[in-house]
N, C-alpha and C positions, 0 to 999 in steps of 0.2 A: 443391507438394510432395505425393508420395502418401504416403497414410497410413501405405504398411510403414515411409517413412522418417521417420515421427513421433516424436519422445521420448514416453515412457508415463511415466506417476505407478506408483507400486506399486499403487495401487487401478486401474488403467486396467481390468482384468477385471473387478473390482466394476460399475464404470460401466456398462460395455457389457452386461454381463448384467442390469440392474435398470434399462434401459428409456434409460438415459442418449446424448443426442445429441449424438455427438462432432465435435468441429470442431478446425482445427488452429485454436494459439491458439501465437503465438510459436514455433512449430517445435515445442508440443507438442498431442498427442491429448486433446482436454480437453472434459469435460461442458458444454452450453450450457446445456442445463436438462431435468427426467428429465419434469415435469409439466405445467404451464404458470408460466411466471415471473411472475404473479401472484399464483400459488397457492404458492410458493417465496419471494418478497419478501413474502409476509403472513404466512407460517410464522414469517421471523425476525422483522419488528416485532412479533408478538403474541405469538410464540411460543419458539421454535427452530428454528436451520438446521444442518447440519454440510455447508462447504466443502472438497474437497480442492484445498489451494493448494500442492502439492509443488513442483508446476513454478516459485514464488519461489526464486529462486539463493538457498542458502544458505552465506555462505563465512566462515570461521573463521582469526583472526588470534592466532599465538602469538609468542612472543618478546620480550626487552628494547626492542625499536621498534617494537613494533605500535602503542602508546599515541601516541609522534611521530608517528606517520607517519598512521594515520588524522585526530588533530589537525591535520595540514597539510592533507589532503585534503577531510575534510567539512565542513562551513560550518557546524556546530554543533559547539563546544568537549568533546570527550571527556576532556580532564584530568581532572574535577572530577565525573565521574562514579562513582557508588559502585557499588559490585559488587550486581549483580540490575536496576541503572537499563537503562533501555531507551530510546530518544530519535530521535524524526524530523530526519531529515537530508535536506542533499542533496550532490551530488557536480556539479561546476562546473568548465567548460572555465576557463581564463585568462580568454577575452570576458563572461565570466561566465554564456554559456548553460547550460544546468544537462542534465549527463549524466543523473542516475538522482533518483530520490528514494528514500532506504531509509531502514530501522531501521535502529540499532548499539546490540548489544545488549552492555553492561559484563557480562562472564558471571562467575558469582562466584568467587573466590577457592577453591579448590579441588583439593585433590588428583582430584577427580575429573574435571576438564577435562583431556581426552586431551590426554598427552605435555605438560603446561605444568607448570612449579614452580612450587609452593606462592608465590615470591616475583617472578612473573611474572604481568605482565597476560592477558588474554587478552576478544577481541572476536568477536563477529561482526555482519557486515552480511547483513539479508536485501534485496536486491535484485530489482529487476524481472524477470520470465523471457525479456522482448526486449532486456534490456541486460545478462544474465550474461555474457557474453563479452566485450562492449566494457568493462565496469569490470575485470574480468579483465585485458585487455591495458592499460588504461590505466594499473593500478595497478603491472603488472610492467615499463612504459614509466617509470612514475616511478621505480620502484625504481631502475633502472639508470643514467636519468638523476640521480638523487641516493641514492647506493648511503651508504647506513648503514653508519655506524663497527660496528668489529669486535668491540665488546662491545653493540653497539645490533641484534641481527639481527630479523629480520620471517620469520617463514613462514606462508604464505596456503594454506590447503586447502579445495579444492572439495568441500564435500559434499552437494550437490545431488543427486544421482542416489543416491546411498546411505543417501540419508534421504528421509525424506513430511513434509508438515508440513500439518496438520487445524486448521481454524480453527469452532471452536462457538461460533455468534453467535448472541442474542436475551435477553429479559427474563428465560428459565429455564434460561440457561447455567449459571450462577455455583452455582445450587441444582443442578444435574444433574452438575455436575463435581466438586462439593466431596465428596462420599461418596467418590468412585473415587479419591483422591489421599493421601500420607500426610502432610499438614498443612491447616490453616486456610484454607481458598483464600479464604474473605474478609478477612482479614488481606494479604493479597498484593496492592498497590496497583496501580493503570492504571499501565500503560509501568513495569513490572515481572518479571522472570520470575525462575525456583528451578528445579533439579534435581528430579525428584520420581518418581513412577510410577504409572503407572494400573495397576489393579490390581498386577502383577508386573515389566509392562512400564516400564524406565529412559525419562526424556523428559525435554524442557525445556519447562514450560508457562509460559506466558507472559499478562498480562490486556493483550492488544493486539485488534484486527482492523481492518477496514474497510467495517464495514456501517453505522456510527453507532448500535450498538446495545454493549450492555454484554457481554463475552465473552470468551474465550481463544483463544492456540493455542495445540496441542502440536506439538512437532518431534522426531521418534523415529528409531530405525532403519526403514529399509524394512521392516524383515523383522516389522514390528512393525504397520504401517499400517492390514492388513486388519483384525487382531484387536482394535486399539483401537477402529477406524471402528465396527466391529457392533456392539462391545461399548457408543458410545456410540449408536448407535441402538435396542440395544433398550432401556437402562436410560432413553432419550429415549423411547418409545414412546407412556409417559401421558401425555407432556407433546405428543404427535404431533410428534415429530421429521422432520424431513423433510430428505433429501438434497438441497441444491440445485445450480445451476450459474452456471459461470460470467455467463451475463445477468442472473440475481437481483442477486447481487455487484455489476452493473452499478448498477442501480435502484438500490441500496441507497446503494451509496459518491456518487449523483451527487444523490442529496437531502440526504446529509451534506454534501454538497459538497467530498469529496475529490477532487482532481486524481489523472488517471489520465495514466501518461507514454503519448505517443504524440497525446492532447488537449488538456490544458490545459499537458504539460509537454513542452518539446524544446529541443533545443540552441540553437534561435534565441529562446528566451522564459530571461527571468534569471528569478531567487527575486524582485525588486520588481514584475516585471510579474505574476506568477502571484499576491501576494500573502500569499507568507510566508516574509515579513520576520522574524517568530516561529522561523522554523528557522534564523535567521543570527545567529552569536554574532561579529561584528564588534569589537567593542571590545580591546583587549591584544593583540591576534592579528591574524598572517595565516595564511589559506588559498586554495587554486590558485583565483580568479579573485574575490579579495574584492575587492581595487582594483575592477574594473566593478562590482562588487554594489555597493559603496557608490558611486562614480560615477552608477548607475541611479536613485537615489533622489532626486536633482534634475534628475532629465531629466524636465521635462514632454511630452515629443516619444511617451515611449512608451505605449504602450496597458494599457491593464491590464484582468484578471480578475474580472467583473460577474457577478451572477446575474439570470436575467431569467422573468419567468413572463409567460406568452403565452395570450392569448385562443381561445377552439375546444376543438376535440378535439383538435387536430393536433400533434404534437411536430413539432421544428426537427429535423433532424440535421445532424450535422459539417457544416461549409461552409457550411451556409446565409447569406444573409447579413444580417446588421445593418442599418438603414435610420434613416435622422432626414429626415424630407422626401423632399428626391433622392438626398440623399449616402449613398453606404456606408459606415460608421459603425464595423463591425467585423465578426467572422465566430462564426459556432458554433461552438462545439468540443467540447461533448456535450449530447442532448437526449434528452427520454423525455417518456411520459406518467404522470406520476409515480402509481405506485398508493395511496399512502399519501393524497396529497393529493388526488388526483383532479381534477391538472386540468395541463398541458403547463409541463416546465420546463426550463431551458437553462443549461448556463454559456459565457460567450462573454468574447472578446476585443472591446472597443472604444475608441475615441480616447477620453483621459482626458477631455474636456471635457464627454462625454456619460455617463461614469460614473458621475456623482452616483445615490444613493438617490432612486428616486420618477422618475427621467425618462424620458418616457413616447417609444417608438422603437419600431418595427416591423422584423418577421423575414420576407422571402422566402421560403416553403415552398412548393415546384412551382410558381413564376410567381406566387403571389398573398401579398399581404403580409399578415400577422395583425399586430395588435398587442399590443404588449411593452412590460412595465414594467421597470426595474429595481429589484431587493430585495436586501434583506440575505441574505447566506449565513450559515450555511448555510440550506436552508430546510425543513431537517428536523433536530431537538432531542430526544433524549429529555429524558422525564420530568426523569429524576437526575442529567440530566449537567448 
């Protein structure tokens, strides 16, 4: 795809004028990283990063069936959710392979949530930017296929491209963002977001990210992107705030040990093989592909989701493969040289038998085997958390 035909973020000017190296990422124009992604993945564990993650689909659900109807679809229970809750999900074929993994964020109760009564739910999922279209169609595939009673309606608005959404991760977010906002942002719990405003600017900030660091986003209008972004970069300045990109993000989320879709998560892998079982509210309920999610969980046949740390310098990447002796055992599915730890680390698929903690297996990297232990995930913890 050439670049003219790339989606931009509202910051895409920013980027490209402050050094930033664009790559497509998902069909969109997106910073890989402005400095070196070590010097960016050390800013957030020690410090501060500010991400722009616009290109995350953001889609917003209004009407008397939003609440059903996301309930059928995600594999974590939205009933019983309170207004400001925020909650990791995932979205699952019938076979139970798993479409997306998103936020659904219970937005609160509010005249101020555009076009929704006061006595009307209202949702939004933030979604992956390689899967906004396929959950897009799949949700207007389901509509049609189980179209809602005439007092139950749903309406779905894309607002992805009319909004940015800034993610401020590290140990001096929480201090750097509580001055700019008009309440308590320590008071505002993880997997939480409010209405609020940096300076003058309306937004949804939210205490979520994906670095395994402590932090927010904000999700604003476009029109609003550039002036928030600078504005958290200079009042970051003391704290040496630093712009990072998308590979830091990399580094970061794969020592937390988050699953990135396209790696450790796609259609041919359920929520039991990836390992989280935690995002599936199974019990009282169905949703589109619970039958095989619970079916999954007594299949010894299937492989599951290991962390592995490996001998050398040398990181694994994707495909590499798994080793016990002769046999291949499983495959990579993200690796790095992890900067925080210093020293190569992987998360892979391999046959249950060899997924115990502690067993000790070997990775193929360019024709030569290193070897590989397996560990507990994640294998990077903050402090506080």
């Amino acid at each position: 795809m050439s670049t003219e035909t790339l989606l931009q973020t509202p910051l895409h000017d920013w980027h490209a004028e402050h050094g930033g190296r664009m790559v497509d990422f998902a069909g969109w124009s997106m910073p890989v990283q402005y400095t070196s992604i070590v010097e960016e993945h050390t800013a957030v564990r020690e410090r501060l990063g500010l991400f722009d993650v616009s290109h995350m689909g953001r889609l917003q659900f209004s009407g008397a069936g939003s609440e059903g109807l996301l309930d059928r679809l995600l594999t974590r229970r939205v009933t019983d959710m309170q207004p400001g809750q925020i909650r990791y999900s995932l979205v699952c074929r019938e076979d139970g392979g798993i479409l997306d993994d998103v936020l659904v964020y219970r937005l609160l109760d509010q005249a101020e949530a555009s076009e929704v009564g006061v006595d009307q739910p209202a949702f939004q999922l933030v979604v992956n930017a390689s899967n906004r279209e396929k959950i897009v169609d799949s949700l207007r595939d389901y509509l049609k296929q189980n179209p809602p009673a005439e007092d139950e309606t749903v309406r779905m608005t894309d607002l992805t491209v009319v909004t940015a959404m800034i993610a401020v991760q590290g140990p001096k977010a929480i201090e750097l963002l509580d001055p700019l906002v008009d309440f308590e942002l320590t008071e505002l719990k993880n997997y939480h977001g409010t209405y609020t405003e940096v300076e003058d600017k309306p937004c949804y900030l939210s205490r979520t990210g994906y670095t395994g660091e402590d932090g927010a986003e904000i999700i604003c209008s476009a029109n609003y992107a550039e002036p928030i972004w600078n504005l958290l970069l200079s009042v970051g300045e003391k704290a040496r705030a630093l712009a990072c990109g998308l590979a830091a993000r990399d580094t970061l989320r794969l020592e937390a040990a988050m699953p990135l879709y396209g790696h450790e998560l796609s259609e041919e892998i359920n929520p039991v093989q990836a390992g989280l079982t935690f995002a599936v509210n199974a019990k009282g309920r169905e949703f589109v592909g619970s039958k095989a999610v619970a079916a999954a969980v007594s299949d010894e046949n299937l492989s599951g989701r290991v962390g592995l740390e490996i001998e050398g310098k040398r990181p694994a990447r994707e495909g590499a493969k798994v080793i016990s002796g002769e046999k291949v055992v499983g495959e990579v599915t993200s690796g790095t040289f992890s900067p925080t730890l210093e020293k190569p680390i992987a998360m892979a698929y391999v046959e249950r038998e060899f997924a115990k903690l502690g067993t000790e297996l070997a990775v193929d990297i360019r024709g030569k085997q290193h070897a590989a232990r397996i560990v507990k995930l994640p294998f990077y913890k903050r402090a506080s958390s």
